[in-house]
N, C-alpha and C positions, 0 to 999 in steps of 0.2 A: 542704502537701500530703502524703498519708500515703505513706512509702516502706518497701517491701518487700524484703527480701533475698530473693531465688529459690533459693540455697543452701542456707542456714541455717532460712529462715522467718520472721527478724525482722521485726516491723513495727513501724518508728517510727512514732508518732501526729502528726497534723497540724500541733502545735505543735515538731515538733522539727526543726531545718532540719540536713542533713549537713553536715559542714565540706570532706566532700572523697566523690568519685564511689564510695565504696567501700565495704560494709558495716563497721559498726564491728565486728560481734562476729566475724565469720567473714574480713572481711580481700575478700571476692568482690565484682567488678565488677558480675555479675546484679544489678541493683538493677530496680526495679518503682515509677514513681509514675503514682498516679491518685486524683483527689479524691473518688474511693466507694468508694475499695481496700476499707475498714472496713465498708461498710455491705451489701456484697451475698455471698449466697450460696448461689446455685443455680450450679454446676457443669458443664462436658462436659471429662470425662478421656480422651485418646485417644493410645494407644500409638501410636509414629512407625514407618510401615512395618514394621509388628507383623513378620511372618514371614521379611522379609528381617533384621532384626537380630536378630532370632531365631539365625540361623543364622550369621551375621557372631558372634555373642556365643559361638557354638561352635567356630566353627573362625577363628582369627584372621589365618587369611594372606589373608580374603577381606574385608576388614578396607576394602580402599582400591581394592578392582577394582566396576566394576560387577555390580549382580546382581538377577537375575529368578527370581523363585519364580512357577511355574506348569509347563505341561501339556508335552506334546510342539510337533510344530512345525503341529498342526491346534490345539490348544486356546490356551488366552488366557491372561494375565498376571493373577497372584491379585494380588500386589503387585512395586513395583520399591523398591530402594534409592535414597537420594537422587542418588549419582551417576550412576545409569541413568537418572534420571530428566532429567539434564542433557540428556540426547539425546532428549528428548520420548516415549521410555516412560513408561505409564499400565496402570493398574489395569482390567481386562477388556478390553486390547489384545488381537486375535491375534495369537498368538506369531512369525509370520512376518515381521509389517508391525516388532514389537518388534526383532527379530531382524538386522532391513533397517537401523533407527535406532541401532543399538547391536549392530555385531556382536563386539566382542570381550565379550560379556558372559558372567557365569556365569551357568550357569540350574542351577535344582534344583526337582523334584518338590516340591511342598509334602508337609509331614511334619504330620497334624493332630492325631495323636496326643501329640507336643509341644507344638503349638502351645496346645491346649485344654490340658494343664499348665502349662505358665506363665499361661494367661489365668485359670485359676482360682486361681493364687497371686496374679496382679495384682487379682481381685478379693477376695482375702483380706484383702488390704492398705487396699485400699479402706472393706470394710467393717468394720477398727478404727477407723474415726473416724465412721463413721454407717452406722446400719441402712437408710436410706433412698439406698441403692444402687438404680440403674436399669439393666441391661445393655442396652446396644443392640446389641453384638456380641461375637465374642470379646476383644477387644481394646480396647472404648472405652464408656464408663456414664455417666448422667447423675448426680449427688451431690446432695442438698440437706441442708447443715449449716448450716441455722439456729439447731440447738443446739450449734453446735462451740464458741461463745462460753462458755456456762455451763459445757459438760462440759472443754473443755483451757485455760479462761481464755485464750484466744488467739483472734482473728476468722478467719475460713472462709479468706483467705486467705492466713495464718499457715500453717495447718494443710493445705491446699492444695500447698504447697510441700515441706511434711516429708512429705507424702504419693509423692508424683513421685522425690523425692530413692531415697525407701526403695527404689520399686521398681525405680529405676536399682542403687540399692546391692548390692539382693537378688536382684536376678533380671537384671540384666546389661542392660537396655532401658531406652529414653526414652519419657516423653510427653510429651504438652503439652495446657495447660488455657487451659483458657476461662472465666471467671466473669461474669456478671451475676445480671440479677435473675427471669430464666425462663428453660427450656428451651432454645425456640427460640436466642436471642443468646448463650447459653451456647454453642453448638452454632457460630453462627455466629465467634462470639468464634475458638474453640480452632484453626479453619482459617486464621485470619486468622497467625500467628506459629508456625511450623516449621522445622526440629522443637527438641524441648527449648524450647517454648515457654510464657509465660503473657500471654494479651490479655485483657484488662477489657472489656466496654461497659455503662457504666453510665447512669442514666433522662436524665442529661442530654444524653450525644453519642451515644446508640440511636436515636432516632429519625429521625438524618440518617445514620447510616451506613446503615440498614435503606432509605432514601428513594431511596437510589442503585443500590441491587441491582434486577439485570433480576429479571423474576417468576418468573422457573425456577427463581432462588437460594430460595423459597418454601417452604416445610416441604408434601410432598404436592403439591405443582405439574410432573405428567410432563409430557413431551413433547408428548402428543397437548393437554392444557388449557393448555400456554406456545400452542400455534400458535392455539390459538378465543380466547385472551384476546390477544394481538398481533391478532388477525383484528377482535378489537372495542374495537382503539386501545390497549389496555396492553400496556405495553413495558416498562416500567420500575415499582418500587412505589410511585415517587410520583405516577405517572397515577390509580393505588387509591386511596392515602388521599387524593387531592383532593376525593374522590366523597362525598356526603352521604349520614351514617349510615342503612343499611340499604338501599343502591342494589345493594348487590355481592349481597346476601341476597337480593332481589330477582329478579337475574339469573342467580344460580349456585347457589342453595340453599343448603343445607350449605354449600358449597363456597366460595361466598361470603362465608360468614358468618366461616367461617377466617382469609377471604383476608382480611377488614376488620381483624379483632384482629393480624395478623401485620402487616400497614401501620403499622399503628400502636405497632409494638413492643412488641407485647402477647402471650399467650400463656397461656389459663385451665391448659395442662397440668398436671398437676403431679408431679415424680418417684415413681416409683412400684416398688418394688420386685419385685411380680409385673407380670411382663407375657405378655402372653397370647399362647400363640403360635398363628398362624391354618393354616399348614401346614408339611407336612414335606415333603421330595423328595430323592430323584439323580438328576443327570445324568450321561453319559458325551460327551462328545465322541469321534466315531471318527476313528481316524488312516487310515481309507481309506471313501469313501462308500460304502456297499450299501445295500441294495432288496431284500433275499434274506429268507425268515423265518427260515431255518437257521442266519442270523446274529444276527439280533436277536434272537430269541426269549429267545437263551442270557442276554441280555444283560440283558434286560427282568426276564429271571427275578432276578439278580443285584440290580437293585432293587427291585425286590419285598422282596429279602432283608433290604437296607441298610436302607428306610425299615419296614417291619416290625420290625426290632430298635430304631430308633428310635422309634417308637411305641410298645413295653414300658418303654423304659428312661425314658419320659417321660410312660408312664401314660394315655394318649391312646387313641382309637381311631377309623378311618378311616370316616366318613360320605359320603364321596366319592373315588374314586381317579379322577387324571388321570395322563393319557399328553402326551407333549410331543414332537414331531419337529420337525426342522428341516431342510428340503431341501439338496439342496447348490447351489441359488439361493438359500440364506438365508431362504427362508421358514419361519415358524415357524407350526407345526399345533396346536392344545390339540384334545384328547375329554376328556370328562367324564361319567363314568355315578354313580350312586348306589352304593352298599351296604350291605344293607338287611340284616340289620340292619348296625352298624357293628362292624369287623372291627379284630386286630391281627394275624392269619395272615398272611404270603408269600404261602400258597398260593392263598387267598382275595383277597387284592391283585394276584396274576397271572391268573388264572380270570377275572379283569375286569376287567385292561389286554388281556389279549393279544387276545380280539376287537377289541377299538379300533386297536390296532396292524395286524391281518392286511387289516383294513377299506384302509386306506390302503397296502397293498402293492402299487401296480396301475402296477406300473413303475419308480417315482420312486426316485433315490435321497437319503439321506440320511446327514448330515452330526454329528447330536447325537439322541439320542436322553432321553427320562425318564421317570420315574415317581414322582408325588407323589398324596399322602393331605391333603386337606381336610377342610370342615366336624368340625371335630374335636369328638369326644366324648370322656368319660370314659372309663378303662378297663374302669371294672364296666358300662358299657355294653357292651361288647363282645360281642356272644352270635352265636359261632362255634358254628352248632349243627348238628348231626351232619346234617341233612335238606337244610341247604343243600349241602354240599359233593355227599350222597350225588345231588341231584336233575342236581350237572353230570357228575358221573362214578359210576353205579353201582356198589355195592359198597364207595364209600372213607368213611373217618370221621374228623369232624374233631376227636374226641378220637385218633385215631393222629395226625392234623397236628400238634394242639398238644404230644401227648409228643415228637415227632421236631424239630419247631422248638425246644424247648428244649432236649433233648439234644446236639444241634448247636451253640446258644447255649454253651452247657457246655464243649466239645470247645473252641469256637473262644476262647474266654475264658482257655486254659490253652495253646493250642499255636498262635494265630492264625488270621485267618479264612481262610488255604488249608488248615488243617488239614482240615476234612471240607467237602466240599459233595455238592449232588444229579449226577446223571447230566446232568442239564435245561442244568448251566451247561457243561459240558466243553467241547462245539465252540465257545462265543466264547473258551474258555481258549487254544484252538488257535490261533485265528485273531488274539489280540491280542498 
């Protein structure tokens, strides 16, 4: 069976049996066997609590205490460290219930402007051994080195492991990998052994580990289609593939047709280095519920701002802007209007949240507020044209928007973003 150093990267071939538990050339325990170690390589690379050893990796006295990266004591946990996690801290916790399970924890503000620096050094890393990088987030990408053989004479997951090592080496973090022969099991693989881990599933024990996962574990299978498929007897993925081909196509469409290939360990996906992004948005969590416009407004303006510079810096333009509230019963509100044409202005992104927002001001108060841009277009789509802004406020033009949103851009790119802003955001400045 072929054995792998995790260390080094060594991979003895099948014919060579170890005389003792240790790599020969590097002397390290990490050893790795599996009878397809040689033959697969589709890939899921995922940094280990990306932001908490982020910051563990900067300051080292925080090294062996627990620690929570996220909001105040209203907003949620972006990530936990693995010790905090002993105490049943999770990822989109609110901060309170985290707080209750693990009170001697450290907490810090996520820093994202670090964060997206090292995640684009760990994708630099990445893509010296193939162009066929997939990012799924800042922190974790699907690989497929089916030419890693030809191009480093060494199999995908030789190169897999010098991969992981590096960006521990060079950038002070762990990952852990996943290898098979698609997407999906890749993905499923890299969860399986944490952290600084590597798990295999290859065609011959994939399709009984895949058989035993409830259907939520499902690539695309939320909440609302786990309760109508337990509602019509599956529970499990092997109630699925017991079903004869094209029953699930049948009953669920699309959705079925997924559901059948993912049963069966399968997975037409294929890694893909552009991925398309569908929308952009911010949200705020507020650290006290209101109801008032004098305080939202400011606030709403503020994302307006956030996701408008994200839409230039991404070449996009907004074909639909949504508003998002959430009561402070937890109910969550979407509006969604068009704009026509499609926009990358603030000013133009707020002129068509904030009626949606003042619509829904008839009392209630609220707990989180957003604003996000859909149906995305092109940038040279974008035609911010002097007639629409002039038809909501007489007199204004939206070539003075577009030199003033730039000039601002400019300001805040050399002195940060409190450097300049409008009058519009002042009072939430006050009040937060």
């Amino acid at each position: 069976m072929p054995m792998l150093c995790r260390q080094c990267g060594t991979l003895d071939p099948a014919d060579v049996k170890p005389k003792a538990a240790r790599c020969a050339s590097c002397g390290s325990a990490r050893l790795l066997a599996h009878p397809e170690l040689e033959d697969l390589s589709i890939a899921h690379i995922d940094c280990d609590a990306f932001y908490a050893t982020v910051e563990k990796r900067d300051d080292p006295g925080l090294l062996d205490k627990p620690l929570i990266i996220g909001g105040g004591r209203r907003g949620v946990v972006s990530t936990a460290c693995y010790i905090a996690r002993r105490y049943g801290v999770r990822s989109a916790m609110p901060m309170f219930k985290a707080l209750k399970a693990c009170p001697d924890a450290v907490v810090i503000r996520p820093n994202m402007a670090k964060y997206v620096e090292v995640g684009r050094a760990v994708r630099t890393i990445l893509e010296s051994a193939t162009p066929l990088v997939e990012p799924i987030s800042i922190d974790e990408a699907f690989l497929d080195l089916t030419g890693s053989r030809r191009l480093f004479k060494h199999p995908p997951a030789g190169v897999l492991a010098g991969l992981v090592s590096r960006i521990e080496a060079e950038l002070g973090v762990t990952a852990s990998i996943g290898l098979s022969y698609n997407k999906f099991l890749a993905k499923l693989a890299s969860d399986m052994d944490k952290p600084r881990g590597f798990a295999v599933l290859g065609r011959a024990d994939a399709p009984g580990v895949v058989a035993s996962l409830p259907v939520g574990a499902l690539p695309g299978v939320g909440k609302r289609f786990v309760e109508k498929l337990e509602r019509d007897g599956f529970r499990r993925v092997s109630d699925l593939a017991r079903l004869p081909p094209g029953r699930l196509l049948e009953r669920y469409g699309a959705s079925g047709a997924r559901l059948e290939a993912f049963a069966k360990a399968e997975d037409p996906r294929k890694v893909s280095p552009e991925r398309k992004t569908k929308s952009i948005s911010s949200e705020t969590t507020l650290q006290t519920d209101f109801g008032d416009p004098e305080t939202l407004r400011p606030i709403l303006w503020r994302q307006a701002e956030k996701v408008a510079a994200q839409l230039k810096a991404k070449n996009f333009a907004a074909g639909s802007v949504v508003m998002k509230l959430k009561t402070d019963g937890f109910k969550i509100l979407t509006r969604q209007r068009p704009a026509e044409p499609p926009t990358q202005l603030a000013e133009r992104l707020y002129r068509i949240a904030e009626p949606m927002l003042l619509a829904e001001l008839d009392g209630r108060k609220f707990r989180l507020i957003g604003l996000g841009a859909s149906d995305l277009h092109t940038a040279d789509e974008a035609v911010d044209k002097d007639d629409l802004l002039a038809a909501a406020t007489p007199g204004e033009s939206a070539a003075r928007h577009i030199k003033l949103e730039a000039a601002m851009a400019a300001i805040r790119s050399k002195g940060g973003n409190e450097a300049i802003y409008k009058g519009r955001a002042i009072r939430h400045d006050k009040k937060s």
